[in-house]
mmCIF file of the N, C-alpha and C atoms, coordinates in Angstrom:
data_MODEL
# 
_entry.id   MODEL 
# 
loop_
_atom_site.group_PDB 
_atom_site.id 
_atom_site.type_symbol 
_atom_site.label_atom_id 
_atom_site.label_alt_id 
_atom_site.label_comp_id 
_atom_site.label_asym_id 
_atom_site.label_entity_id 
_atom_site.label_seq_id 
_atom_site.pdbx_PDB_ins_code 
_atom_site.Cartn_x 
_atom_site.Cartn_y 
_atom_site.Cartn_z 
_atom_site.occupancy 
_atom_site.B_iso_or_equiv 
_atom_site.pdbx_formal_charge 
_atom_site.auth_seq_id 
_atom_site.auth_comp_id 
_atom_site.auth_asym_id 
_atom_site.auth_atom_id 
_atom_site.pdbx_PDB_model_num 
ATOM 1   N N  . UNK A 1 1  ? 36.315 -61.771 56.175 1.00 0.00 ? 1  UNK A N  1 
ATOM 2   C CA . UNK A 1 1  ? 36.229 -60.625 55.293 1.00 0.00 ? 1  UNK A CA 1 
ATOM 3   C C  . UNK A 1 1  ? 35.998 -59.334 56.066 1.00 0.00 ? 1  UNK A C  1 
ATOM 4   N N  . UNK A 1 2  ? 35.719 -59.259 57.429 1.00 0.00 ? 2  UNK A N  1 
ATOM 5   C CA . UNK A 1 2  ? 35.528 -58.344 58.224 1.00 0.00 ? 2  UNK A CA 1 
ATOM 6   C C  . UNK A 1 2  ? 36.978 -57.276 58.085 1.00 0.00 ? 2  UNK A C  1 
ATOM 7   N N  . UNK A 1 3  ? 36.884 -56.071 58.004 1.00 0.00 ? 3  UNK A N  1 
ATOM 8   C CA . UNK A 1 3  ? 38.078 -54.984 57.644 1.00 0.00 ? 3  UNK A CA 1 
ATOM 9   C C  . UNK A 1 3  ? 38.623 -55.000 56.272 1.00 0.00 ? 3  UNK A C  1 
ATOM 10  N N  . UNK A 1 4  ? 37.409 -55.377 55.585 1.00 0.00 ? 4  UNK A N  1 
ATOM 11  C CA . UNK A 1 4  ? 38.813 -55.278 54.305 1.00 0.00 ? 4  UNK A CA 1 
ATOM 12  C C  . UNK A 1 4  ? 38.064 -54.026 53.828 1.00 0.00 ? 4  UNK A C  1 
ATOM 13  N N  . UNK A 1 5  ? 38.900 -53.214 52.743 1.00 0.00 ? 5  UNK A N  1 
ATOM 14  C CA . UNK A 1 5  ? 38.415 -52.460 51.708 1.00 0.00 ? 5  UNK A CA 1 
ATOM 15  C C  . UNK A 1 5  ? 37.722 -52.342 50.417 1.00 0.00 ? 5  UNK A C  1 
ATOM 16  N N  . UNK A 1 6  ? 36.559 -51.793 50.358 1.00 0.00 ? 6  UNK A N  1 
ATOM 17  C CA . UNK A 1 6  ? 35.839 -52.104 49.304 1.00 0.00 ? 6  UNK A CA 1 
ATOM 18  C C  . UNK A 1 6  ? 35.786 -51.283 48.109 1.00 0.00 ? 6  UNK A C  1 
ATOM 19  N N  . UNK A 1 7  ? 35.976 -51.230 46.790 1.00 0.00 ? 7  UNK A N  1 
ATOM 20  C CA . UNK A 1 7  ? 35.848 -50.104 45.729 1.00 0.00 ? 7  UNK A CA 1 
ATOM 21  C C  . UNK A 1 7  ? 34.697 -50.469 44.686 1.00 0.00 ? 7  UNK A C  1 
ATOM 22  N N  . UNK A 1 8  ? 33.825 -49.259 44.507 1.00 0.00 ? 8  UNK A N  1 
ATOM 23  C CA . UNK A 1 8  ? 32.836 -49.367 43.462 1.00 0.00 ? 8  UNK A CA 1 
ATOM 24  C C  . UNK A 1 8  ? 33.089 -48.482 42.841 1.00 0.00 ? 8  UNK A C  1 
ATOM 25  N N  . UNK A 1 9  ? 33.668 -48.836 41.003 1.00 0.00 ? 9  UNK A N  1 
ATOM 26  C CA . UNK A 1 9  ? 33.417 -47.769 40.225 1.00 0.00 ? 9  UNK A CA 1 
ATOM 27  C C  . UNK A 1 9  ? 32.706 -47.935 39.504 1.00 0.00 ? 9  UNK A C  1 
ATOM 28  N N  . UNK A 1 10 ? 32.430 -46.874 38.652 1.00 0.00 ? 10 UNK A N  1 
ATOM 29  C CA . UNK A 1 10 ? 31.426 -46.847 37.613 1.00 0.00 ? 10 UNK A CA 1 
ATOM 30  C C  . UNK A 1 10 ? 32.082 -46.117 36.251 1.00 0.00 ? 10 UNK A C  1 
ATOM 31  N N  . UNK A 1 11 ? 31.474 -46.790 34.845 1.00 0.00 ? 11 UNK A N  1 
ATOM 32  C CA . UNK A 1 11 ? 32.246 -45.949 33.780 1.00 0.00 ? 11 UNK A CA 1 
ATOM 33  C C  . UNK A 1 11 ? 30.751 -46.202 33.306 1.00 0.00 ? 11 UNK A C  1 
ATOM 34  N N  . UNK A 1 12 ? 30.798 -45.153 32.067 1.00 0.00 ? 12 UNK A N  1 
ATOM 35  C CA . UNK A 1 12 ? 29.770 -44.944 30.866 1.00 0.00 ? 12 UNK A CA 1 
ATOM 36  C C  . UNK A 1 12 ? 30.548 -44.522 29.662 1.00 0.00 ? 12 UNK A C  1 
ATOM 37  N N  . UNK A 1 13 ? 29.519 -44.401 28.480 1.00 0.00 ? 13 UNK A N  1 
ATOM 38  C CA . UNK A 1 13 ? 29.619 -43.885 27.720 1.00 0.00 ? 13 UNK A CA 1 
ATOM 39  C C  . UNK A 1 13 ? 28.504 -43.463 26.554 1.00 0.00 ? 13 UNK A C  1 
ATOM 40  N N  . UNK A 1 14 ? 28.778 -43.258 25.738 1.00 0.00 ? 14 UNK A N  1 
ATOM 41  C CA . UNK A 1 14 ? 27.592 -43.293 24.416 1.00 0.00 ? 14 UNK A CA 1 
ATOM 42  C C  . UNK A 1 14 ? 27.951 -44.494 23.371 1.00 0.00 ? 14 UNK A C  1 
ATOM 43  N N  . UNK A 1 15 ? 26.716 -45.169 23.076 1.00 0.00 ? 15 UNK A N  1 
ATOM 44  C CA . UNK A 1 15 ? 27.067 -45.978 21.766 1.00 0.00 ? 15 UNK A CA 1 
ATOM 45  C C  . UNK A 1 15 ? 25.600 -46.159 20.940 1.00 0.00 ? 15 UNK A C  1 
ATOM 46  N N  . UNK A 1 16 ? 25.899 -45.955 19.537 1.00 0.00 ? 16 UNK A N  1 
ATOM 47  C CA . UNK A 1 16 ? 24.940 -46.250 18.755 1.00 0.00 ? 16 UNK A CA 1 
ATOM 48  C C  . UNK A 1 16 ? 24.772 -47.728 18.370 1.00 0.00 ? 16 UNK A C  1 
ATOM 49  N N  . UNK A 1 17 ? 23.615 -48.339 18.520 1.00 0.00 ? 17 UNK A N  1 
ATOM 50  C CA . UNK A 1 17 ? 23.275 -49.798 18.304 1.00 0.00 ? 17 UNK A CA 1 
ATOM 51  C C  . UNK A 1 17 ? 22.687 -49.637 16.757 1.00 0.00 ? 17 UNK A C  1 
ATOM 52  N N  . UNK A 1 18 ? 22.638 -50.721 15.924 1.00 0.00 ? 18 UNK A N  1 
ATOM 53  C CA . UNK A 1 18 ? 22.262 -50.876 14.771 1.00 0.00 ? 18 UNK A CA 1 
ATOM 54  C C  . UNK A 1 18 ? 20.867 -51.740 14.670 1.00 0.00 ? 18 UNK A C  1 
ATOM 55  N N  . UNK A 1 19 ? 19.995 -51.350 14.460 1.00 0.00 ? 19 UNK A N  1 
ATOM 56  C CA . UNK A 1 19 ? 18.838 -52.215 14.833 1.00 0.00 ? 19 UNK A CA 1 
ATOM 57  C C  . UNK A 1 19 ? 17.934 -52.025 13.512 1.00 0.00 ? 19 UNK A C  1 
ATOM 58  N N  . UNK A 1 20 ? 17.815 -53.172 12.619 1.00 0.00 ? 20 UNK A N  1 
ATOM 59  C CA . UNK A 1 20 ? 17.199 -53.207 11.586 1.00 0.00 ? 20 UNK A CA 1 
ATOM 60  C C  . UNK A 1 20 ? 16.140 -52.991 11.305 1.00 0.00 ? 20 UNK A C  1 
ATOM 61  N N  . UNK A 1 21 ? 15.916 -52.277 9.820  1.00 0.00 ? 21 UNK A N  1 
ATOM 62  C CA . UNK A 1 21 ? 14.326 -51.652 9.607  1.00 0.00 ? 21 UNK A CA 1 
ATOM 63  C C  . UNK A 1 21 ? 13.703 -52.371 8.371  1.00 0.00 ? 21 UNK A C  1 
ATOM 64  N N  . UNK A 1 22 ? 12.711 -52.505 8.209  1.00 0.00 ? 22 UNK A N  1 
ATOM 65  C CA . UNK A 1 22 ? 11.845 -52.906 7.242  1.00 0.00 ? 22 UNK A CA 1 
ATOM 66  C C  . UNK A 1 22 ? 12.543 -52.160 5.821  1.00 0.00 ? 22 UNK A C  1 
ATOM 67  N N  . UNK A 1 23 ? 13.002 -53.019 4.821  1.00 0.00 ? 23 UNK A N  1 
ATOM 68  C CA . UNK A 1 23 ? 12.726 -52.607 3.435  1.00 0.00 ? 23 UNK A CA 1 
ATOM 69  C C  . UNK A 1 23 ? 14.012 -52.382 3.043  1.00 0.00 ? 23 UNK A C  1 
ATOM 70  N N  . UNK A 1 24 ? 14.058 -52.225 2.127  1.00 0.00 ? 24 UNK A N  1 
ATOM 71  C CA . UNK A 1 24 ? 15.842 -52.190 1.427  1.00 0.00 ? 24 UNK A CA 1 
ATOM 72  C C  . UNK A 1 24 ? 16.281 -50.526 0.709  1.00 0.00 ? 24 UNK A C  1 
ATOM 73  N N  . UNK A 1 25 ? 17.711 -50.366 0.848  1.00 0.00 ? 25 UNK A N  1 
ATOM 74  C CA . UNK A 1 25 ? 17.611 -49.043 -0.048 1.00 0.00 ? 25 UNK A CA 1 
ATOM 75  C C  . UNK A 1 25 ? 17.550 -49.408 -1.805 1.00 0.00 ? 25 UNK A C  1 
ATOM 76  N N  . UNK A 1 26 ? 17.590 -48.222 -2.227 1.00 0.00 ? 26 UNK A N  1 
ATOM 77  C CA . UNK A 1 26 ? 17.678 -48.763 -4.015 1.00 0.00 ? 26 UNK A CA 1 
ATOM 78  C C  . UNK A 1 26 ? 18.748 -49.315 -4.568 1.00 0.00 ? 26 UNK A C  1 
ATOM 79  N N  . UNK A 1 27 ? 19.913 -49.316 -4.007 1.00 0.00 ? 27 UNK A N  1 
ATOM 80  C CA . UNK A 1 27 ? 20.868 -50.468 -4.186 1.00 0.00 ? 27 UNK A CA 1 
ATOM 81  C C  . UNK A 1 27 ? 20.877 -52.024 -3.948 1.00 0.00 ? 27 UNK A C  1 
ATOM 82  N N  . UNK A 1 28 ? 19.712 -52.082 -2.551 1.00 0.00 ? 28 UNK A N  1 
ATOM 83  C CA . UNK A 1 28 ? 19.535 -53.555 -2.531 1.00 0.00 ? 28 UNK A CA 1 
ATOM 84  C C  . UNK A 1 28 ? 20.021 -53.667 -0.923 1.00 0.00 ? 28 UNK A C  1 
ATOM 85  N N  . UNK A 1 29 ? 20.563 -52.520 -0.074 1.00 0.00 ? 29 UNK A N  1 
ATOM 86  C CA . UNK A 1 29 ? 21.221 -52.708 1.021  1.00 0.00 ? 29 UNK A CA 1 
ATOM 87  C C  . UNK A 1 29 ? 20.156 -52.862 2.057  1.00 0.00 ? 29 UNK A C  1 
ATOM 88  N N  . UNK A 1 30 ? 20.604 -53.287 3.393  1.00 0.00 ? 30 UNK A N  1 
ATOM 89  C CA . UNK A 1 30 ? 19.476 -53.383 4.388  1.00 0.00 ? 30 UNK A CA 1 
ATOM 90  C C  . UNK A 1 30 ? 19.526 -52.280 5.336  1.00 0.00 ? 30 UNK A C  1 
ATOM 91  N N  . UNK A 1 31 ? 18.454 -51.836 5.562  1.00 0.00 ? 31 UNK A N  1 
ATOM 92  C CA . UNK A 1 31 ? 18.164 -50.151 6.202  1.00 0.00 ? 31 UNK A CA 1 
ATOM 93  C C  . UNK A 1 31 ? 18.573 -50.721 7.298  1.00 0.00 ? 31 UNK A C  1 
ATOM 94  N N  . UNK A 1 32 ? 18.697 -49.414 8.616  1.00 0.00 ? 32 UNK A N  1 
ATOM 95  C CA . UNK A 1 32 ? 19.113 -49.569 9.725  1.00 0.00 ? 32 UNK A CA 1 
ATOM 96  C C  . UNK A 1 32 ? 18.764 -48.222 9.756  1.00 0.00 ? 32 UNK A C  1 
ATOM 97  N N  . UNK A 1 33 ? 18.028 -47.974 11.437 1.00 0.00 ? 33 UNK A N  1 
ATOM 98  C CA . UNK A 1 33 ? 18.350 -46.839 12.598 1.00 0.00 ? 33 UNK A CA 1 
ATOM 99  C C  . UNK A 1 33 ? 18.909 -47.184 13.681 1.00 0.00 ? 33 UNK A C  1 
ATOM 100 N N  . UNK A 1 34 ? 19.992 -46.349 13.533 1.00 0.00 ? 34 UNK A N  1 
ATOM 101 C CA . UNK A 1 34 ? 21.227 -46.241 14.813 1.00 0.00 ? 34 UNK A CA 1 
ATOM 102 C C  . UNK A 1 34 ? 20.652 -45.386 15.476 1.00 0.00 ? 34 UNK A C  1 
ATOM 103 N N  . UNK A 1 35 ? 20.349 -46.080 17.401 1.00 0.00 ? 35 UNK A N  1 
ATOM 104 C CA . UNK A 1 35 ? 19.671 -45.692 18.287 1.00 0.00 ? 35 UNK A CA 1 
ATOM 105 C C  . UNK A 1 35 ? 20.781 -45.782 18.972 1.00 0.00 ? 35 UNK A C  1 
ATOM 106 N N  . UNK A 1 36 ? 21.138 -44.343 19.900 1.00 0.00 ? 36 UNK A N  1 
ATOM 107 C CA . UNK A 1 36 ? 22.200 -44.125 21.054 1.00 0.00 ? 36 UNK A CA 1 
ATOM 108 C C  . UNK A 1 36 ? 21.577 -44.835 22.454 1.00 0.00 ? 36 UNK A C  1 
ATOM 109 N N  . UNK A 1 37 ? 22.662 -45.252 22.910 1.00 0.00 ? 37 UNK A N  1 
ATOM 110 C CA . UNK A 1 37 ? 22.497 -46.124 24.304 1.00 0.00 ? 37 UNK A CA 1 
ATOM 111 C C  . UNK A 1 37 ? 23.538 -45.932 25.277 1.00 0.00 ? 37 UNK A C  1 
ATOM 112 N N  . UNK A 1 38 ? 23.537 -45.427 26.350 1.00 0.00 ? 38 UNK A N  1 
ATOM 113 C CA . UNK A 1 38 ? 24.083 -45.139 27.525 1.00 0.00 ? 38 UNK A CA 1 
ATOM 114 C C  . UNK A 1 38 ? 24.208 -46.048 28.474 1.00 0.00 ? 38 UNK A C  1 
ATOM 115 N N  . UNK A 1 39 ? 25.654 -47.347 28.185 1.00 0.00 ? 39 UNK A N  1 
ATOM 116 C CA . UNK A 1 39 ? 26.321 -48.108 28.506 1.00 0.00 ? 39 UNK A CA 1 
ATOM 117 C C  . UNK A 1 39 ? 26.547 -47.803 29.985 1.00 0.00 ? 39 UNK A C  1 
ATOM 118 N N  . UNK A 1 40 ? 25.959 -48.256 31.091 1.00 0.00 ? 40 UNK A N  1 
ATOM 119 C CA . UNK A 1 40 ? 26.996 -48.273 32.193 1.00 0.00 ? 40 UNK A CA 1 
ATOM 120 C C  . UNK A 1 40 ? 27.747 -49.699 32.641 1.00 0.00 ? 40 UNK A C  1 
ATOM 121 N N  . UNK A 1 41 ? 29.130 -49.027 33.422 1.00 0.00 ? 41 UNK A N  1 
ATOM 122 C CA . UNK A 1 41 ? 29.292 -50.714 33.734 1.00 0.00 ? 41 UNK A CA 1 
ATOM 123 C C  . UNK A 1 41 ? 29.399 -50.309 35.057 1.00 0.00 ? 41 UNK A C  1 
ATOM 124 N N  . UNK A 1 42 ? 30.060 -51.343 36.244 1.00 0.00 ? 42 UNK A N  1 
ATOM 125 C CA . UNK A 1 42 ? 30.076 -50.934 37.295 1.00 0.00 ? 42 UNK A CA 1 
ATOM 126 C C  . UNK A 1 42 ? 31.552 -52.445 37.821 1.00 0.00 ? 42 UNK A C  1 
ATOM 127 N N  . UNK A 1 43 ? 32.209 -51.795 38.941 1.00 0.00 ? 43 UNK A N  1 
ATOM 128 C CA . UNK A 1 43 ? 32.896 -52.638 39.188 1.00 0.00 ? 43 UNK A CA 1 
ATOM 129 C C  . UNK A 1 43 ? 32.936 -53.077 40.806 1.00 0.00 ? 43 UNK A C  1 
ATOM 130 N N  . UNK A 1 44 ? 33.335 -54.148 41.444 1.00 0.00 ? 44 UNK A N  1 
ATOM 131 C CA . UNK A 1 44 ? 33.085 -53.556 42.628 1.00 0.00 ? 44 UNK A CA 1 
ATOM 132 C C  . UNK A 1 44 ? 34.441 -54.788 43.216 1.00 0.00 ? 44 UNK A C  1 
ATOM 133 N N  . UNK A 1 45 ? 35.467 -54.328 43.709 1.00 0.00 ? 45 UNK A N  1 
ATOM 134 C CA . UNK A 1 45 ? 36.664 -55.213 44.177 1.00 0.00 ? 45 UNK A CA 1 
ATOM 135 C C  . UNK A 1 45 ? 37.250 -54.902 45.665 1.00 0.00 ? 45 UNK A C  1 
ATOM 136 N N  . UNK A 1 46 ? 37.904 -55.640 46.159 1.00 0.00 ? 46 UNK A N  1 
ATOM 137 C CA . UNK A 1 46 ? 38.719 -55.419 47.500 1.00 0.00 ? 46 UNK A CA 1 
ATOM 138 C C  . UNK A 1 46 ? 40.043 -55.226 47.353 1.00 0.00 ? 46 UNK A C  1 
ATOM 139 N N  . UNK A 1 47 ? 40.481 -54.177 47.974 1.00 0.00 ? 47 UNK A N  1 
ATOM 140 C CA . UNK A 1 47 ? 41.643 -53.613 48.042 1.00 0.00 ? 47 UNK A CA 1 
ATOM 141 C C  . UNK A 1 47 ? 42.580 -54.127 49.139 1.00 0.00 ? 47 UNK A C  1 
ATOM 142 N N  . UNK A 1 48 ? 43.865 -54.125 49.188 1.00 0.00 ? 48 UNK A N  1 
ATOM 143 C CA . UNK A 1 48 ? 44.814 -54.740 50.321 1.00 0.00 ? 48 UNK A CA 1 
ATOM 144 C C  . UNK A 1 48 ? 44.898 -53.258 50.838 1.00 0.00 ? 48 UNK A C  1 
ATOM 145 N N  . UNK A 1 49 ? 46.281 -53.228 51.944 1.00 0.00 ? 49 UNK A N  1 
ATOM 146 C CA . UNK A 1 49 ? 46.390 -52.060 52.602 1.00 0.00 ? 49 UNK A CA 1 
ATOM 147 C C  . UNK A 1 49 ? 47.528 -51.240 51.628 1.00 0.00 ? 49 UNK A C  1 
ATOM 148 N N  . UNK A 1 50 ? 48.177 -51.117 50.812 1.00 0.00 ? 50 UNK A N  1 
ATOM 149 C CA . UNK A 1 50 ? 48.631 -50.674 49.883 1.00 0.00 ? 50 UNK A CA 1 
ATOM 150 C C  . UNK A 1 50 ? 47.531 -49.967 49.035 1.00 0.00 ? 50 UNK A C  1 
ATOM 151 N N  . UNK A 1 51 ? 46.568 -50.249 48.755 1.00 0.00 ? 51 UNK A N  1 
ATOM 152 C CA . UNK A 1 51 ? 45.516 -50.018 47.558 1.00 0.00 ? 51 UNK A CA 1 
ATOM 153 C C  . UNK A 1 51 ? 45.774 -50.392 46.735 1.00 0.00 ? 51 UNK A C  1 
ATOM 154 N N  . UNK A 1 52 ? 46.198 -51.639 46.170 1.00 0.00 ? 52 UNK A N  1 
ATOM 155 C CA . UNK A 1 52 ? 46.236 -52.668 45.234 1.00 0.00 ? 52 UNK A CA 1 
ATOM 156 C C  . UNK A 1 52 ? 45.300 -53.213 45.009 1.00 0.00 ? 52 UNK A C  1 
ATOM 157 N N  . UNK A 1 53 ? 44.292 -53.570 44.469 1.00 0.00 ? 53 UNK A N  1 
ATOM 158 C CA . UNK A 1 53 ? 43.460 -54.857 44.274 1.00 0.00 ? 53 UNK A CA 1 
ATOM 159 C C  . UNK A 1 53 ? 43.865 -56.190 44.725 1.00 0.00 ? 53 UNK A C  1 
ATOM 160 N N  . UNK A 1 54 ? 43.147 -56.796 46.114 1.00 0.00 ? 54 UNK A N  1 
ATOM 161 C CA . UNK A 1 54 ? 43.176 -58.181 46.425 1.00 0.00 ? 54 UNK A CA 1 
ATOM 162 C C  . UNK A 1 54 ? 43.321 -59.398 45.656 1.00 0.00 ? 54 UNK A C  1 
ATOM 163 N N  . UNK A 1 55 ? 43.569 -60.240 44.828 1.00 0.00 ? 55 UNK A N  1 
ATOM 164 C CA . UNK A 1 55 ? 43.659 -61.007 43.979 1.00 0.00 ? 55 UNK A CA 1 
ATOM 165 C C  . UNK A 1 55 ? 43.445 -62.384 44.669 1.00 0.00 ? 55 UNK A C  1 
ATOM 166 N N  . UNK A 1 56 ? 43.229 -62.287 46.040 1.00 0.00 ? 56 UNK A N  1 
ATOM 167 C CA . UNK A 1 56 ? 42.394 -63.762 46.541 1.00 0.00 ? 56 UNK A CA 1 
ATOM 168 C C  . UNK A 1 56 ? 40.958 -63.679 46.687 1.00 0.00 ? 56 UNK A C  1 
ATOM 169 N N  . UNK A 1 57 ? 40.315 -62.150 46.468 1.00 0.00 ? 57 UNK A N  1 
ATOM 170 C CA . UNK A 1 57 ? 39.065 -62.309 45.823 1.00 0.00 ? 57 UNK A CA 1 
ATOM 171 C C  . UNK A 1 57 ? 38.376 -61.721 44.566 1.00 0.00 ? 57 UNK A C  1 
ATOM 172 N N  . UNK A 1 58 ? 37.594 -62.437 43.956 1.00 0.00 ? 58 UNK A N  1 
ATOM 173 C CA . UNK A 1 58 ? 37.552 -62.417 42.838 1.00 0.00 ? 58 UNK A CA 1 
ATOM 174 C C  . UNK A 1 58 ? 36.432 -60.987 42.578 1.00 0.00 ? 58 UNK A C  1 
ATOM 175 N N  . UNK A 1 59 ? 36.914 -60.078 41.600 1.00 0.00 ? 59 UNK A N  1 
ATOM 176 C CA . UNK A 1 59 ? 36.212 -58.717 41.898 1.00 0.00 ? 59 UNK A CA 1 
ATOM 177 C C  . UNK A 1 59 ? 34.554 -59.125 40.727 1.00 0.00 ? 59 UNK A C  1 
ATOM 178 N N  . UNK A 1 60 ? 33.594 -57.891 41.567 1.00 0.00 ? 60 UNK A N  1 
ATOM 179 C CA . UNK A 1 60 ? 32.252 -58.499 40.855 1.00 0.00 ? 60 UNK A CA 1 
ATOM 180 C C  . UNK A 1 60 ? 32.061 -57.009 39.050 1.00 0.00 ? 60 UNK A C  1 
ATOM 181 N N  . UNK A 1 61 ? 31.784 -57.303 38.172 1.00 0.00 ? 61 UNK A N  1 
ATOM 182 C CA . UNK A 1 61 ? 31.840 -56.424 36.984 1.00 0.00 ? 61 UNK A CA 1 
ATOM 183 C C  . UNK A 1 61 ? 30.546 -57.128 36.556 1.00 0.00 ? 61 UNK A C  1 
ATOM 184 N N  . UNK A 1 62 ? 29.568 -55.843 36.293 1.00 0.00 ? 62 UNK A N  1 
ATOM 185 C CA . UNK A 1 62 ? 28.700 -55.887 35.239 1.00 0.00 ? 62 UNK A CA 1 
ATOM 186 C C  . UNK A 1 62 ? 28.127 -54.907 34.465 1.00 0.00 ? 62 UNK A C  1 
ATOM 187 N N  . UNK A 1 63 ? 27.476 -54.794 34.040 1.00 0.00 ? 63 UNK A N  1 
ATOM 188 C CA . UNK A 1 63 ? 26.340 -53.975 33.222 1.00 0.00 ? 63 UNK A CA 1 
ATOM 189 C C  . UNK A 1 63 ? 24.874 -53.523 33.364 1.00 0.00 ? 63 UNK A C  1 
ATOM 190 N N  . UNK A 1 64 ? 24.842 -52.336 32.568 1.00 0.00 ? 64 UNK A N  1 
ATOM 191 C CA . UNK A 1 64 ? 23.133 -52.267 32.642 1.00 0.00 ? 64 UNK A CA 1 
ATOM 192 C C  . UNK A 1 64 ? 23.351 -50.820 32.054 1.00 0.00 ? 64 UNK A C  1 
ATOM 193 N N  . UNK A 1 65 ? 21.585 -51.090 30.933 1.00 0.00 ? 65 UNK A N  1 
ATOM 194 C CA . UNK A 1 65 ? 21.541 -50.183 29.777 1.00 0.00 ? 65 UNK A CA 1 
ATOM 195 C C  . UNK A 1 65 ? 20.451 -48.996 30.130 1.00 0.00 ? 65 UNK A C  1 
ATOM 196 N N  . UNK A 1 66 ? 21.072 -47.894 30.304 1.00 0.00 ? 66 UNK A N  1 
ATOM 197 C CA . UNK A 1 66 ? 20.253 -46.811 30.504 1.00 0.00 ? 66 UNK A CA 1 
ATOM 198 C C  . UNK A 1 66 ? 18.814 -46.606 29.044 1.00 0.00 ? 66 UNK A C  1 
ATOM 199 N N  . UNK A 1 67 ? 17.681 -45.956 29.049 1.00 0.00 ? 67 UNK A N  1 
ATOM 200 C CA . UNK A 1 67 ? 17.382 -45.825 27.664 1.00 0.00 ? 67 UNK A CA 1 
ATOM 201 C C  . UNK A 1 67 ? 16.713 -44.911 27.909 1.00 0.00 ? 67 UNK A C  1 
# 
């Protein structure tokens, strides 16, 4: 693996989560406060000498929630 090329990106965004509250409205529905959450993901893969993505190794992708 010595010389190869490495890429880390990163994306975000905004998303509201739905997270349930005590008690019902007067229709009978179930309350909710939508709390915003700042999604990051992150990617991290090897590139050939073209700048293609390597496809004999397997690239690493995950997550983690800002608050």
């Amino acid at each position: 693996m010595t010389g190869k090329r490495v890429v880390v990106t990163a994306d975000g965004g905004r998303v509201r989560l739905r997270e349930k509250k005590r008690g019902k409205t007067k229709k009978g529905r179930q309350r909710f406060q939508p709390k915003w959450r700042e999604p990051r993901l992150f990617m991290i893969y090897v590139v050939d000498d073209e700048g293609r993505q390597d496809r004999n190794v397997l690239p690493i992708i995950g997550d983690f929630m800002r608050h």
